[in-house]
KOLBAVO-416944 format. One record per residue (C-alpha): residue in one letter; x, y, z. Coordinates in steps of 0.05 Angstrom, whole numbers, padded with zeros to 5 digits, always signed. Layout:
aXYZ/...
! end
This chain:
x-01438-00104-02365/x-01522-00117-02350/x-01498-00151-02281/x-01435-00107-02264/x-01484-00037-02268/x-01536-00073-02227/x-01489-00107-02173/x-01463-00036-02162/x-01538+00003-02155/x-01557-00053-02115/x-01502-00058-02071/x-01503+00016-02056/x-01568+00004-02028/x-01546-00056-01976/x-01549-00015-01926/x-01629+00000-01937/x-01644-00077-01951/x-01591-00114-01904/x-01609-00073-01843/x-01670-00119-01840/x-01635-00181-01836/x-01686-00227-01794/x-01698-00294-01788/x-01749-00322-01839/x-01781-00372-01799/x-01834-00435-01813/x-01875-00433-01889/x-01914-00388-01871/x-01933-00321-01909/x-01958-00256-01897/x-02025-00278-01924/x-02062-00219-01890/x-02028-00158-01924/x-02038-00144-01996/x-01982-00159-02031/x-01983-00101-02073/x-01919-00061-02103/x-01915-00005-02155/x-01855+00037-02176/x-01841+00084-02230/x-01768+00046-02243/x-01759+00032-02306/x-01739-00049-02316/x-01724-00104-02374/x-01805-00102-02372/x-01807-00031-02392/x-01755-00046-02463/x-01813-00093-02480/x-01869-00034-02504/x-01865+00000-02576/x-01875+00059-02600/x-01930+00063-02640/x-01921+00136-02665/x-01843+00113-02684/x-01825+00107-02754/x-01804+00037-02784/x-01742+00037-02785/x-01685-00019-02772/x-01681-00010-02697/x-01761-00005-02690/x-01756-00078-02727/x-01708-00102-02677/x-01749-00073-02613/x-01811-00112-02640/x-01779-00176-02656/x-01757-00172-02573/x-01828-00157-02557/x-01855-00214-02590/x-01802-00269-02569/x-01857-00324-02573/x-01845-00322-02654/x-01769-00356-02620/x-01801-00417-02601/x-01823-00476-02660/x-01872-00531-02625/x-01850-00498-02566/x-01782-00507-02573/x-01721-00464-02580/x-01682-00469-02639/x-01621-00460-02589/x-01608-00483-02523/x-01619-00431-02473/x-01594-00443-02398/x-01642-00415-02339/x-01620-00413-02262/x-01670-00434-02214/x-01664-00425-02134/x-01682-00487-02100/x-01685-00489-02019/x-01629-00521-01979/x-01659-00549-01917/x-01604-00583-01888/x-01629-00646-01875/x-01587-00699-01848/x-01611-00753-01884/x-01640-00721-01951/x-01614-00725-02019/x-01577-00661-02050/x-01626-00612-02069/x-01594-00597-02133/x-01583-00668-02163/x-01618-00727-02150/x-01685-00753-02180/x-01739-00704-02182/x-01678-00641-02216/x-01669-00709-02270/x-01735-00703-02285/x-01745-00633-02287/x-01677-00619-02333/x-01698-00679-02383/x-01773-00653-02388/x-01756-00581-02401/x-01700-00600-02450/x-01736-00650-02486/x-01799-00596-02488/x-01771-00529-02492/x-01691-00544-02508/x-01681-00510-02441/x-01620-00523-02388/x-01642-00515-02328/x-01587-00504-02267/x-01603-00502-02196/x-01578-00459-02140/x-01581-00477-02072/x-01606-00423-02015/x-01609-00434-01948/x-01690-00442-01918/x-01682-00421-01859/x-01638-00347-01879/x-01675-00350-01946/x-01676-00279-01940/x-01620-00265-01922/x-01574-00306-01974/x-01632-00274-02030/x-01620-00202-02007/x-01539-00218-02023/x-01551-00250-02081/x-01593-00192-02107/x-01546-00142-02082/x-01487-00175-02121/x-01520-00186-02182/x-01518-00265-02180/x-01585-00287-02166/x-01616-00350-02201/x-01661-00332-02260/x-01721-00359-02222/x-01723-00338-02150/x-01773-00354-02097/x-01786-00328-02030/x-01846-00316-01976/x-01817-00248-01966/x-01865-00197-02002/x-01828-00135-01975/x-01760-00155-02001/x-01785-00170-02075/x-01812-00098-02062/x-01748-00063-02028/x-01706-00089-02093/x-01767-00075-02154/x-01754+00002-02116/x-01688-00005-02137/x-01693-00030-02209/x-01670-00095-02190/x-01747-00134-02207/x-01760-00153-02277/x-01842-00125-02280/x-01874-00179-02309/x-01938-00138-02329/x-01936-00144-02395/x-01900-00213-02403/x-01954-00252-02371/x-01997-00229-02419/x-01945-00238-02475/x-01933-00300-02463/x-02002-00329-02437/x-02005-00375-02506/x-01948-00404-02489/x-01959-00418-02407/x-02029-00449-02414/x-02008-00494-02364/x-01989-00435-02319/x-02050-00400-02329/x-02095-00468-02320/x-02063-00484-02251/x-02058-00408-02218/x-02116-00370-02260/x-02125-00299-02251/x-02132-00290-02179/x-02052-00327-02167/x-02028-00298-02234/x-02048-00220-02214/x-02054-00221-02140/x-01995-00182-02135/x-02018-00123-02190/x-02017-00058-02169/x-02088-00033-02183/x-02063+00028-02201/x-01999+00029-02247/x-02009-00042-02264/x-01945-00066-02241/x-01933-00134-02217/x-01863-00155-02193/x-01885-00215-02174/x-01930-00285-02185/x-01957-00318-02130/x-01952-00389-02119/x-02021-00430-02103/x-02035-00464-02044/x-02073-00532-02065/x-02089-00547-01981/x-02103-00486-01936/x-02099-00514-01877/x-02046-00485-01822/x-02043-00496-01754/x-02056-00547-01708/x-02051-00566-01632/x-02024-00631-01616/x-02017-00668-01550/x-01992-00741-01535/x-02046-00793-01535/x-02012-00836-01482/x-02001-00795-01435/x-02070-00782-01437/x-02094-00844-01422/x-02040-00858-01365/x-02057-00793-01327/x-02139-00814-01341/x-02153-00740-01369/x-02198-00726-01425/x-02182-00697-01494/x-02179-00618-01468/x-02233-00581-01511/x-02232-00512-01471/x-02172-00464-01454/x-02179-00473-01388/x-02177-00557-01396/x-02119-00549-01436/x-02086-00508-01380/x-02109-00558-01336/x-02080-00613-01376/x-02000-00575-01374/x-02006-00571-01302/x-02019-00650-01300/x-01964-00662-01345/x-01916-00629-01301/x-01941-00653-01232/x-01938-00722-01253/x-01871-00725-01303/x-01846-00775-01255/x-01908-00827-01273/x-01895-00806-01347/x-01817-00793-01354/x-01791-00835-01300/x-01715-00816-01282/x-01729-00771-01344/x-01780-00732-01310/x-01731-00670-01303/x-01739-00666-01384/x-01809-00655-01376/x-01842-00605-01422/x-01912-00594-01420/x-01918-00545-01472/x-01864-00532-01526/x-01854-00472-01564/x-01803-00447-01610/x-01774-00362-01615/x-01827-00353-01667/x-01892-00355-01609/x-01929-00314-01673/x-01932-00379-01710/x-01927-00428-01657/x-01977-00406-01606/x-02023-00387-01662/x-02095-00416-01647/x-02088-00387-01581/x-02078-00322-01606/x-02130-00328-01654/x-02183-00346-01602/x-02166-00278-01571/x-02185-00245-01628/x-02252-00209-01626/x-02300-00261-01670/x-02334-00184-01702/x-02275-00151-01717/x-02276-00113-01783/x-02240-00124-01838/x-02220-00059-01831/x-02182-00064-01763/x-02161-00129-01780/x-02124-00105-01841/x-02088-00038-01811/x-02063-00081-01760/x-02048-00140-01799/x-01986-00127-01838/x-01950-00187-01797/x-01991-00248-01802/x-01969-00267-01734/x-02024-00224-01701/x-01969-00179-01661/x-02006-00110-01674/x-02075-00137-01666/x-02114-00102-01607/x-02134-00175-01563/x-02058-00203-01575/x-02032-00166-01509/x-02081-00213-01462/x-02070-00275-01504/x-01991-00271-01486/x-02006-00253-01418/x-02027-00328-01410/x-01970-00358-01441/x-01920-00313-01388/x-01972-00348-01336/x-01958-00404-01365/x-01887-00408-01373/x-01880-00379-01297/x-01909-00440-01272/x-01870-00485-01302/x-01920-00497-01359/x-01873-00483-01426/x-01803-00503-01448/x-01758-00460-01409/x-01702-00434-01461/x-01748-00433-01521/x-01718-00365-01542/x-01642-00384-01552/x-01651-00431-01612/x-01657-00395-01681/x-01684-00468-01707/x-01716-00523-01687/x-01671-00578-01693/x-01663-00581-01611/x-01740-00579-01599/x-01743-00635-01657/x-01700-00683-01616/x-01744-00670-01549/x-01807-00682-01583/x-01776-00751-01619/x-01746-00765-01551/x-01811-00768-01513/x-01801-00709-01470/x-01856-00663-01498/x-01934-00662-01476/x-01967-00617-01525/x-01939-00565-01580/x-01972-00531-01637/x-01954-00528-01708/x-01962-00536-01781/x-02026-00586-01783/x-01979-00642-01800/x-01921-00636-01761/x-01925-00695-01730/x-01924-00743-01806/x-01870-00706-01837/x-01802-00741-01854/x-01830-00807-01861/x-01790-00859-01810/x-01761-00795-01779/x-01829-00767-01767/x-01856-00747-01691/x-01896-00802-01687/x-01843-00851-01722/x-01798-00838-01670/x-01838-00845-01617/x-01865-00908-01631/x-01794-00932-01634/x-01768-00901-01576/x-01818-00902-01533/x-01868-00959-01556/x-01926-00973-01601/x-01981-00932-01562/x-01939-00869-01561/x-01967-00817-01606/x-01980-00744-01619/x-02056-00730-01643/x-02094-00671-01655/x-02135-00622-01619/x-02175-00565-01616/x-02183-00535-01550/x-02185-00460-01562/x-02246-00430-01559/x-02267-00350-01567/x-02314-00312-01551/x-02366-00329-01599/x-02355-00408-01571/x-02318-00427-01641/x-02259-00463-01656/x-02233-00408-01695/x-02153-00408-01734/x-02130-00376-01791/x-02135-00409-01855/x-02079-00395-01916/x-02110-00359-01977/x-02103-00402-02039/x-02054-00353-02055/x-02010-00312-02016/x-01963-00371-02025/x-01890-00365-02043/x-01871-00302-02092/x-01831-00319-02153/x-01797-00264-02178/x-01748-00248-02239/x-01687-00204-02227/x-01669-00152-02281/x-01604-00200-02293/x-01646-00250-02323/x-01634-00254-02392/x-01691-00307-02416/x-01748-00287-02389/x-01798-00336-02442/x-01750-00387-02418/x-01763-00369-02354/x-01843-00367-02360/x-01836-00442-02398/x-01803-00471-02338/x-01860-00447-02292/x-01909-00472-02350/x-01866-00541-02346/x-01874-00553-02266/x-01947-00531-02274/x-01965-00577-02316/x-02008-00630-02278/x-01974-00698-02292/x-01900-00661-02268/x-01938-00637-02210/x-01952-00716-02199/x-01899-00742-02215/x-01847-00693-02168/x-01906-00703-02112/x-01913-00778-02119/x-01850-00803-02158/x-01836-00875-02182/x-01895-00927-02159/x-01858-00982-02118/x-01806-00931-02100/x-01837-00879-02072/x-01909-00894-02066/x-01958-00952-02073/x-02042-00946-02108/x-02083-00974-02055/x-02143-01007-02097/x-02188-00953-02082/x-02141-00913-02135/x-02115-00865-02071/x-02037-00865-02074/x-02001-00878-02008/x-01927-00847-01994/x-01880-00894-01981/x-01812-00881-01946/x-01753-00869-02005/x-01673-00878-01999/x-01621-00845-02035/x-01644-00789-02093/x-01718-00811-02083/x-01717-00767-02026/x-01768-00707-02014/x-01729-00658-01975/x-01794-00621-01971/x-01862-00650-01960/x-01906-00656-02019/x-01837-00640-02059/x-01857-00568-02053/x-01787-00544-02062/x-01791-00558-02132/x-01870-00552-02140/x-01860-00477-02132/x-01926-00462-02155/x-01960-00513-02124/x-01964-00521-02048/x-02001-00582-02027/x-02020-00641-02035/x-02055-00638-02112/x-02024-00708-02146/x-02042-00667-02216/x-02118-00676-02202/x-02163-00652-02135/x-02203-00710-02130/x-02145-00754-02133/x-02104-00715-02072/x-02174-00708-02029/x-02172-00785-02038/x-02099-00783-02026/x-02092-00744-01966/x-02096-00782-01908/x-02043-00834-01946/x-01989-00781-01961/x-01942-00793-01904/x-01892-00851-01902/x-01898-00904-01836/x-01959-00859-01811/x-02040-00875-01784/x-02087-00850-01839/x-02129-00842-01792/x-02092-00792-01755/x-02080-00752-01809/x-02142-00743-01830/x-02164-00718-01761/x-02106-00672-01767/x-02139-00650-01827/x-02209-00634-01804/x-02190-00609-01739/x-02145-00550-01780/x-02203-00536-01830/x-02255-00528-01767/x-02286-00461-01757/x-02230-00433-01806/x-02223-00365-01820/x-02195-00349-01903/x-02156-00289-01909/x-02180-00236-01967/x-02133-00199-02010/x-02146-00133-01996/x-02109-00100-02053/x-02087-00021-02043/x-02026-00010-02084/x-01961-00003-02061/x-01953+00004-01977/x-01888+00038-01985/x-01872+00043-01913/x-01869-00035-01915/x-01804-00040-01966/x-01746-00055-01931/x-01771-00062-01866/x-01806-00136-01863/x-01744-00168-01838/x-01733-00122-01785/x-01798-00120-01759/x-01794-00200-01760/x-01740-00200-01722/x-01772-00147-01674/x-01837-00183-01669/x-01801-00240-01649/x-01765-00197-01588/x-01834-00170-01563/x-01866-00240-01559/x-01808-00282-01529/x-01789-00227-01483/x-01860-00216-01466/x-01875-00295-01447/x-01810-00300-01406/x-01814-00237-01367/x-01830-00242-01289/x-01909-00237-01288/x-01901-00168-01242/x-01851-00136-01301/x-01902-00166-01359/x-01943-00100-01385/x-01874-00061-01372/x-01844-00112-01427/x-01889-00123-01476/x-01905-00043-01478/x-01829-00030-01484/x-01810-00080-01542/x-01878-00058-01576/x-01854+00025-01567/x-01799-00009-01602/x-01832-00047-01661/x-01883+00009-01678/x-01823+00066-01680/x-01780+00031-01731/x-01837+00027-01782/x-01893-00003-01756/x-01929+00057-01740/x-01918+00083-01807/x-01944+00013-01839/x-02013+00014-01801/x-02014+00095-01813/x-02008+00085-01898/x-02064+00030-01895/x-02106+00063-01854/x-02096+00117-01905/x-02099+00073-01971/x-02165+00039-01941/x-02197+00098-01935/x-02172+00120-02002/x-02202+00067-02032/x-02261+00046-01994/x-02283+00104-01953/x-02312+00095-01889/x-02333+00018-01905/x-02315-00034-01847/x-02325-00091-01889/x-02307-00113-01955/x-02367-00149-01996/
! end
């Protein structure tokens, strides 16, 4: 009955929370906006409280026997077998193993069983509509116990509407239990998400164990054919395209008409995003930087404008891969890049590893020959002559959330306790020595490529490491040792320049907590999608019809909610830190 009541509230509300159906694009977060919800719903949370004026009587018993379901568990077992459902993300790969059965769910179903007495069932959802497919599944009442996303404002739209579990009180409750938990997230990834207000927290957020983002990365033999140095400057790097495309005949031979100096993907937010960044003003407040910073891809912020200006220079003169925009993935810029015909891009700071013998730089080296390779860059200056990109928070990671259909809530908690636990964490990362990795003598353990169910469909395994995100082998010193070794058939070396390159003159996002924004529910996914419009219409327009464009999608944007957005925080700033700039 639980499910059929709530598939019907939710459902009547579709029309609020599936308007915004976007794209959900790249592993990225909005790691800039506060993550904050509050509601005066009433959820399973709520059941949880006593009343301590009630008399003692039978029911009262009952209600305290649910509030204190830790007194279920002996040595941490259940005297029963409970079953949880946990979402798990489908990427689609080719050549992976089936994210719901093959080595690493083995483990995970023997370890909490054995521990806890606990099935555990997994439910694929598509990555790349994660939002989508978890918006259905909400509406109808079928989503997995555990669910996961990197979409704050839809955990938000759905706690609104009763269908988010508040886990306020639980966290607490069940702390004793979830040491583990506690040990790996703390405080600051436990509560990031509390309102500071009511005290309501619909959601935990994941830790990031490497906060490095975004890199630039241009071939290293084409390089050295053309003679050209490694571009440091803007203006070099420009300089550096233009080579590329004057001389694709010396680089691409009868290929040369596949030439792309400069490869983007529909999402220019994340993909162009140490360009913006060096743009930004290197003094802006906090302040600014947060009422214009709902959208992590810098859209709103004042110096974006001029920044996209040069990429619609740049794709005019033949700079940037022409029909960028019609792809809602990246599976056709994949097979360019692997097929030799791309000069630079830039992307997550290890693109180029990833996938092991299907990597960038794997396929390169195959295809092409041994000196072909992508390596990393930093060319974009600012103002201020630094190197400056945006860092991830430690948190700000992906949201696990609980809907009000989940009926085992410790159970729930003990299977985030279970994957927290440092030697899982190292064993779904690193897996079976000889089989998927190799200890090099200096103790550092080096990824080796798997077959069959030893397959990571996700780098560092992260799919199932839902509250880990990085490279963290169950111990820090251990993964900083590890790093550079953590990609199959790849240079070390490379990848630790990679690694330094992302981390130079980085800039860590704060958590600037107000309480509830509730202009942003139900709106994120629209506004994705509309960011998206304003910067790929933008960089393709005809240089003449460019201000035109970008002021015209923008109109756009800021009238279906984003106006309102950087309207409440301007408000809720002030509310709760006057006429400060900066945050201490």
């Amino acid at each position: 009955m639980k499910k059929k009541v709530l598939s019907l509230i939710l459902a009547s509300a579709m029309v609020i929370s599936l308007a915004a159906c976007g794209s959900s694009s790249n592993d990225s977060s909005a790691a800039t906006a506060p993550d904050t919800s509050s509601t005066e719903t009433t959820t399973a949370a709520d059941t949880t409280s006593t009343d301590t004026a009630s008399t003692d009587t039978a029911a009262d018993t009952a209600t305290e026997e649910e509030a204190a379901p830790a007194s279920e568990l002996t040595d941490g077992k259940f005297a029963e077998t409970r079953h949880i459902t946990v979402e798990v993300y489908d990427r689609g790969n080719d050549n992976g193993s089936d994210p719901t059965n093959n080595m690493y769910t083995e483990f995970i179903k023997k370890g909490m069983m054995d521990q806890h007495n606990v099935e555990v069932e997994f439910v694929a959802v598509p990555r790349w509509t994660e939002v989508d497919d978890i918006n259905n599944l909400l509406a109808a009442g079928d989503a997995p116990d555990i669910c996961v996303t990197y979409s704050y404002p839809t955990v938000l739209s759905y706690a609104q509407m009763g269908g988010i579990i508040d886990l306020k009180d639980y966290v607490e409750e069940y702390k004793a239990d979830t040491q583990n938990l506690w040990n790996w997230l703390g405080d600051t990834n436990m509560l990031w998400d509390k309102d500071p207000k009511t005290g309501s927290l619909w959601a935990i957020e994941g830790k990031r164990a490497e906060q490095e983002r975004i890199v630039t990365f241009v071939r290293q033999d084409w390089l050295d054919t053309l003679g050209l140095k490694t571009p440091t400057t803007r203006q070099e790097f420009e300089d550096m395209l233009i080579a590329f495309r004057d001389n694709a005949d010396t680089l691409l031979g009868k290929d040369a008409s596949k030439m792309v100096p400069f490869s983007v993907s529909k999402d220019i937010g994340w993909r162009t995003a140490n360009l913006l960044a060096s743009f930004l003003d290197p003094n802006i407040s906090d302040r600014e930087f947060y009422i214009n910073g709902f959208d992590d891809r810098l859209v709103t912020q004042t110096s974006t404008k001029e920044a996209v200006r040069l990429l619609n220079k740049w794709y005019n003169d033949g700079l940037i891969r022409k029909d960028f925009a019609i792809y809602d993935d990246d599976t056709a810029e994949d097979d360019m890049i692997k097929s030799g015909y791309v000069g630079a891009f830039m992307h997550n700071w290890d693109m180029p590893f990833r996938n092991g013998e299907d990597s960038y730089n794997s396929n390169l080296r195959r295809l092409v020959g041994e000196n072909a390779k992508f390596v990393a860059i930093d060319p974009f200056e600012n103002a201020a002559g630094k190197h400056a990109k945006f860092l991830y928070s430690s948190a700000g990671d992906r949201k696990i959330f609980f809907p009000t259909t989940n009926d085992e809530v410790l159970a729930s908690f003990l299977y985030l306790d279970f994957i927290s636990d440092p030697a899982t964490i190292k064993y779904l990362q690193a897996g079976d020595e000889g089989v998927t990795h190799e200890v090099l003598d200096s103790g550092a353990i080096q990824i080796i490529a798997a077959e069959g169910d030893a397959i990571q469909n996700s780098g560092k395994n992260i799919d199932y490491t839902i509250t880990c995100n990085g490279t963290y082998f169950g111990d820090t010193a251990l993964a900083d040792l590890s790093r550079a070794y953590g990609y199959a058939d790849q240079d070390p070396e490379l990848v630790s320049q990679a690694d330094k390159i992302s981390l130079t003159d980085g800039i860590a996002p704060i958590n600037v907590n107000v309480g509830e924004i509730s202009a942003e529910a139900g709106v994120g996914d629209t506004l994705s999608s509309k960011r998206d419009q304003i910067y790929d219409n933008a960089v393709v327009a005809p240089v003449a019809d460019f201000d035109s464009t970008w002021d015209s999608f923008m109109d756009d944007y800021l009238s279906s909610g984003g106006q309102d957005i950087m309207d409440e925080r301007a408000a809720k700033w002030e509310e709760y830190f006057g006429d400060a700039d900066m945050l201490p």
